[in-house]
Backbone as a chain_set.jsonl record, in Angstrom:
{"seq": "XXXXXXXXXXXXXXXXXXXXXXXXXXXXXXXXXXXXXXXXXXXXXXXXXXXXXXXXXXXXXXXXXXXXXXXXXXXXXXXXXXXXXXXXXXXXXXX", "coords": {"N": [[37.776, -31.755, 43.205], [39.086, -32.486, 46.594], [38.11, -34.809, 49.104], [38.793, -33.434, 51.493], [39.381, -30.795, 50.735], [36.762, -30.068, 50.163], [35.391, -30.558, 52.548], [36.646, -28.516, 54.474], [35.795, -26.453, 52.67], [33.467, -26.288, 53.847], [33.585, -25.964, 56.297], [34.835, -22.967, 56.379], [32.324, -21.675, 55.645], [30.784, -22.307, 57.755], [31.564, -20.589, 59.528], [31.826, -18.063, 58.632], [29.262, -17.596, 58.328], [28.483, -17.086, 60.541], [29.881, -14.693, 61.041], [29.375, -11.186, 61.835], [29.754, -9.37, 60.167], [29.19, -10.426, 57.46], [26.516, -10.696, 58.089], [25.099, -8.028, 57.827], [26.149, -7.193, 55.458], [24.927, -8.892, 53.847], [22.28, -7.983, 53.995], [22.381, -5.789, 53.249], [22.953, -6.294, 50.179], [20.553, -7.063, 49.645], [18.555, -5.434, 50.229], [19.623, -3.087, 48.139], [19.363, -4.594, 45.822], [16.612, -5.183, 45.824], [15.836, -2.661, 45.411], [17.173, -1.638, 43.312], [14.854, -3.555, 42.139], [12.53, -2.441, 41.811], [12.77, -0.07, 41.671], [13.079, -0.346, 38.21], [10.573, -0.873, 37.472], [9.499, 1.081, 37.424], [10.455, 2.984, 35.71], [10.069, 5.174, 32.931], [11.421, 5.057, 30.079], [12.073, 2.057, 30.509], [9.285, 0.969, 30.376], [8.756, 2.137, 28.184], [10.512, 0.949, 25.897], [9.928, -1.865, 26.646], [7.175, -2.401, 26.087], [7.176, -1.664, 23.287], [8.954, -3.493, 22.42], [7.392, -5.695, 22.792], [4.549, -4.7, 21.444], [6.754, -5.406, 18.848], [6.881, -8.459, 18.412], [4.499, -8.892, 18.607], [3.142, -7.921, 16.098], [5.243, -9.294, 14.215], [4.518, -11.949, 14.949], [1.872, -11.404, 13.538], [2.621, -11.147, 10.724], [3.912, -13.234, 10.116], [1.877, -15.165, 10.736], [-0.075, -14.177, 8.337], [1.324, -14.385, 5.899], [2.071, -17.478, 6.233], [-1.099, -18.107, 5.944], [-1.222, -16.71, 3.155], [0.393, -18.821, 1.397], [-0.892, -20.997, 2.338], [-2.99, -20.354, 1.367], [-2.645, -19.981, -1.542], [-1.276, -22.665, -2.381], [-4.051, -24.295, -1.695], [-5.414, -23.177, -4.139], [-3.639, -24.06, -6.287], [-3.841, -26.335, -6.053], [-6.955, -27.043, -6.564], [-6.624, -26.134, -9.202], [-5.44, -28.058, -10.549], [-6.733, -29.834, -10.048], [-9.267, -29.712, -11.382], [-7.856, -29.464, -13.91], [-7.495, -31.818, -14.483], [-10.021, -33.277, -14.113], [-11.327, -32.353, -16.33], [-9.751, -33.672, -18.672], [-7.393, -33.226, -19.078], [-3.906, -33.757, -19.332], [-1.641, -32.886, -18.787], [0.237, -31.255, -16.35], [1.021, -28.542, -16.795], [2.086, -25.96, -14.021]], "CA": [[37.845, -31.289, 44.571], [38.903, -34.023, 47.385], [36.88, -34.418, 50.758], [39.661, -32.708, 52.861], [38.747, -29.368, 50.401], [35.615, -29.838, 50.0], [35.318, -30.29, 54.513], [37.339, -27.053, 54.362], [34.922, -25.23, 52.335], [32.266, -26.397, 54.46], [33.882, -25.002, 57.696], [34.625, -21.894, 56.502], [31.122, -21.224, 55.527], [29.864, -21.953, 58.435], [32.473, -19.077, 60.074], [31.893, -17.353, 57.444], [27.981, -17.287, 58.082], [28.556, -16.721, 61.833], [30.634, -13.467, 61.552], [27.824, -10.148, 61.915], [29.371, -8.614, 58.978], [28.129, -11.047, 56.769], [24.872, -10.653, 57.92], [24.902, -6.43, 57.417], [26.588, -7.296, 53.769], [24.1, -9.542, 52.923], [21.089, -7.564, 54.003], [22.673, -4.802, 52.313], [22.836, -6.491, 49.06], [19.193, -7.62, 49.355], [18.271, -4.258, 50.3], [19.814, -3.119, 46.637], [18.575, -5.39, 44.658], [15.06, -4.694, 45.796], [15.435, -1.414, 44.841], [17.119, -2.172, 41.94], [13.921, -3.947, 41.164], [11.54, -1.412, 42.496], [13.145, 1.364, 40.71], [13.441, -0.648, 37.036], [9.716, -1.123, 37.166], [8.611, 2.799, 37.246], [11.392, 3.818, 34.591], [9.435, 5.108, 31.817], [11.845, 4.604, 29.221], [12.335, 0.818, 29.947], [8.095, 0.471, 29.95], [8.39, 2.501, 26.519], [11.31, -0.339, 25.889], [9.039, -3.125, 26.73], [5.876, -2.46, 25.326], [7.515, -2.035, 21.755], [9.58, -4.751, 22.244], [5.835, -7.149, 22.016], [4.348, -4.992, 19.546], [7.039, -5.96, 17.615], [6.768, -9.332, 18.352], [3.517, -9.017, 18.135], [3.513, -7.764, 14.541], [5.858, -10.183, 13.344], [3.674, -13.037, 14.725], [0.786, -11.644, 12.97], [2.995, -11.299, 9.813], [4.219, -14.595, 9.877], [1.022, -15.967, 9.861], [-0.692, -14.018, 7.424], [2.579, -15.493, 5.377], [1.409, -18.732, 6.215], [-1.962, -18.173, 5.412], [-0.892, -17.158, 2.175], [1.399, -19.997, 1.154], [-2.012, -22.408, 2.137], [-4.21, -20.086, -0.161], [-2.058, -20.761, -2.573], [-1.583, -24.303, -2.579], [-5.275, -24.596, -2.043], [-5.43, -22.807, -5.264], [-3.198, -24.746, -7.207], [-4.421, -28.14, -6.068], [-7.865, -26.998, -7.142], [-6.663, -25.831, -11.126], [-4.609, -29.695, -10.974], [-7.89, -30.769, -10.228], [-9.731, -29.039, -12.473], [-7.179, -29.87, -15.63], [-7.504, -33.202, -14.337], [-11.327, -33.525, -14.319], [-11.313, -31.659, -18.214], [-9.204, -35.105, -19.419], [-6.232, -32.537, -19.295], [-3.125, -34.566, -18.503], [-0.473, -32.122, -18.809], [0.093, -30.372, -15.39], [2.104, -27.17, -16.574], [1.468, -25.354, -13.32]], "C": [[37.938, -32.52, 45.473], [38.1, -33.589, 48.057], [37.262, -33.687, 51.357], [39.298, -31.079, 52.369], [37.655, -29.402, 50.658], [35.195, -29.658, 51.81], [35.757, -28.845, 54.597], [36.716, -26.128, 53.93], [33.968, -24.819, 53.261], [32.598, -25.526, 55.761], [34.254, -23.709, 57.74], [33.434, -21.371, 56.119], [30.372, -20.798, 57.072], [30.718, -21.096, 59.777], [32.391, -18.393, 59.558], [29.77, -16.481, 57.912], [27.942, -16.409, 59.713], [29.122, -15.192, 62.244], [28.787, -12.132, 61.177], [28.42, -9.267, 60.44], [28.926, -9.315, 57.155], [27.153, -10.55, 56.098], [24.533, -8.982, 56.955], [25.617, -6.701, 55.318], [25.739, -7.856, 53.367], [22.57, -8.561, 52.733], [21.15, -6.15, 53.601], [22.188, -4.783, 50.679], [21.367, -6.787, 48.974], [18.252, -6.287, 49.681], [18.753, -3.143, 48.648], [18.566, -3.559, 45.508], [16.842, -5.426, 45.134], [14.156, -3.435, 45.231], [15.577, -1.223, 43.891], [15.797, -2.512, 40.756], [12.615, -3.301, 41.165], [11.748, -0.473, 41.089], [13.011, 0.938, 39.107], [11.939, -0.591, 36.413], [9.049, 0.401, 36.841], [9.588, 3.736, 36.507], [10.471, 3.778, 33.244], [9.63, 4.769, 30.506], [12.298, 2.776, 29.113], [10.616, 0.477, 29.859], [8.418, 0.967, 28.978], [9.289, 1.201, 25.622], [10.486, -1.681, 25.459], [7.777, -3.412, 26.154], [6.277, -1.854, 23.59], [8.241, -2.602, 21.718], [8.008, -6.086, 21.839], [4.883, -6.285, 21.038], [4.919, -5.433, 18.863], [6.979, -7.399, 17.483], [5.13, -9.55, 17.72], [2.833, -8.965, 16.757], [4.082, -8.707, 14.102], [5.318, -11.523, 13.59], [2.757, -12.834, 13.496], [1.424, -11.196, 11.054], [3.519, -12.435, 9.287], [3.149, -15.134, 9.661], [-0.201, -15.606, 9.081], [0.286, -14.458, 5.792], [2.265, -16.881, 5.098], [0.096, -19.117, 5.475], [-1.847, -17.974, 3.849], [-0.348, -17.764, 0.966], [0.069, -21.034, 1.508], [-3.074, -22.013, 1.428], [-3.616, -20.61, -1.512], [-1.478, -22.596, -3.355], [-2.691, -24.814, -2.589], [-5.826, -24.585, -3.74], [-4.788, -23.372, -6.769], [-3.489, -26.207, -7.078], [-5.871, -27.98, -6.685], [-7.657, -26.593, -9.057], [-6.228, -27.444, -10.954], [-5.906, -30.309, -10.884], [-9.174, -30.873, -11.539], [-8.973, -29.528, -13.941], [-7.255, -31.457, -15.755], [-9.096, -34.041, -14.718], [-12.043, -33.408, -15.899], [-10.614, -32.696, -19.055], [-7.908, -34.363, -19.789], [-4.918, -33.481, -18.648], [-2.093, -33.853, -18.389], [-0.481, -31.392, -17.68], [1.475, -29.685, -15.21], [1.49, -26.344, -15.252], [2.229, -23.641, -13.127]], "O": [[37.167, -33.468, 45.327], [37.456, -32.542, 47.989], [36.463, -32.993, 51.985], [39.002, -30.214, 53.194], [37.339, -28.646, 51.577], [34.716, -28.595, 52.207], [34.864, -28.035, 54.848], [36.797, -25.011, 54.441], [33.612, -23.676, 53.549], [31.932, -24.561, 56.137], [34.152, -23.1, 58.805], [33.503, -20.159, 56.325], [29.785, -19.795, 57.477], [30.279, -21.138, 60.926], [33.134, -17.507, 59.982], [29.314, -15.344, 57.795], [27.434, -15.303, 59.893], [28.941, -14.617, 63.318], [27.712, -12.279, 60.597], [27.642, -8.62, 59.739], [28.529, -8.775, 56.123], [26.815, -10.204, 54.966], [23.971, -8.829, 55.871], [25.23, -6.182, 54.271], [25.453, -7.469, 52.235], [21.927, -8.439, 51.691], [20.167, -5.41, 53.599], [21.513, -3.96, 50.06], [21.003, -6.68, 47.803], [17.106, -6.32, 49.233], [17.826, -2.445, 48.237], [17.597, -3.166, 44.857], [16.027, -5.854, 44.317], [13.003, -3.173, 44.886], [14.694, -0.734, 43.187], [15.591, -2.21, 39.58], [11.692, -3.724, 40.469], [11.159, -0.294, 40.022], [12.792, 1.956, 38.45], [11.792, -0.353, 35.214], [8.157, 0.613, 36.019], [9.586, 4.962, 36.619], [10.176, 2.761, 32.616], [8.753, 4.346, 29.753], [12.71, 2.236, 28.086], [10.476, -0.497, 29.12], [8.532, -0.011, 28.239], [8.694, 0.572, 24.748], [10.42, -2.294, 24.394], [7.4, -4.527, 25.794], [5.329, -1.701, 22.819], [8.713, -2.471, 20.589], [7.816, -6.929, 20.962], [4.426, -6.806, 20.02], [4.326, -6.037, 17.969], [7.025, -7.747, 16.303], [4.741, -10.157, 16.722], [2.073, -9.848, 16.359], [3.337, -9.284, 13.31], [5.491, -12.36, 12.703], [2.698, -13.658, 12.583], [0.551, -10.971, 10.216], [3.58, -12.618, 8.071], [3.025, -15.687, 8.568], [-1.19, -16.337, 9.026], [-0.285, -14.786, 4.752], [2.2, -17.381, 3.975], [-0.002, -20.041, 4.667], [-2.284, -18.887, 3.148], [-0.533, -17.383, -0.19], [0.075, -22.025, 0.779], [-3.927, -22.747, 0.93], [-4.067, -21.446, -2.295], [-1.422, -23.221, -4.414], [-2.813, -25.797, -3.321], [-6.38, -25.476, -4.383], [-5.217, -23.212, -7.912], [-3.354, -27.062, -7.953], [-6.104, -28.906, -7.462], [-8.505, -26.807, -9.924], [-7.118, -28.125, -11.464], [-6.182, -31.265, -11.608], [-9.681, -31.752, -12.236], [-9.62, -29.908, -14.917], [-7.126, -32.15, -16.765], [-9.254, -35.067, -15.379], [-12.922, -34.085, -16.432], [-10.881, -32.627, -20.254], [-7.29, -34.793, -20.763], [-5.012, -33.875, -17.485], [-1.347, -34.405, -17.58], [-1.384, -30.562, -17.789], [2.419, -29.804, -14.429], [0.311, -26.025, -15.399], [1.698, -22.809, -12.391]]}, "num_chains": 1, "name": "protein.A"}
């Protein structure tokens, strides 16, 4: 973009901001979108939406780290037999 556009943008903005239907378009659209966001909040099917959207998250956290947890029982578990075959003068660690 040169300066001579970029000046050009600038001056029709600010004709642009100055005209009254603008203003009524803008405070239209912001009048919308309020309601928009009014109205989205007391739709029962997007709370039913939203609140099993984080159980399921919620679930799959607490499945992941009962996952976790048992992937470090298990390594607990096998570092304690290696220790164990190790302590017995066992040198072979078939695990």
């Amino acid at each position: 973009m040169t300066l001579r556009a970029y000046v050009d943008m600038l001056k029709f903005q600010d004709q642009l901001h100055s005209h009254s239907y603008f203003h009524k378009a803008a405070a239209g659209a912001i009048r919308y979108y309020l309601k928009l966001y009014d109205s989205s909040l007391n739709s029962p099917t997007e709370l039913d939406v939203n609140t099993s959207k984080t159980t399921e998250k919620k679930n799959m956290k607490r499945q992941r780290r009962q996952n976790e947890l048992r992937k470090w029982q298990r390594r607990k578990m096998k570092d304690q037999v290696l220790v164990a075959r190790l302590s017995l003068g066992n040198d072979t660690l078939n695990l």
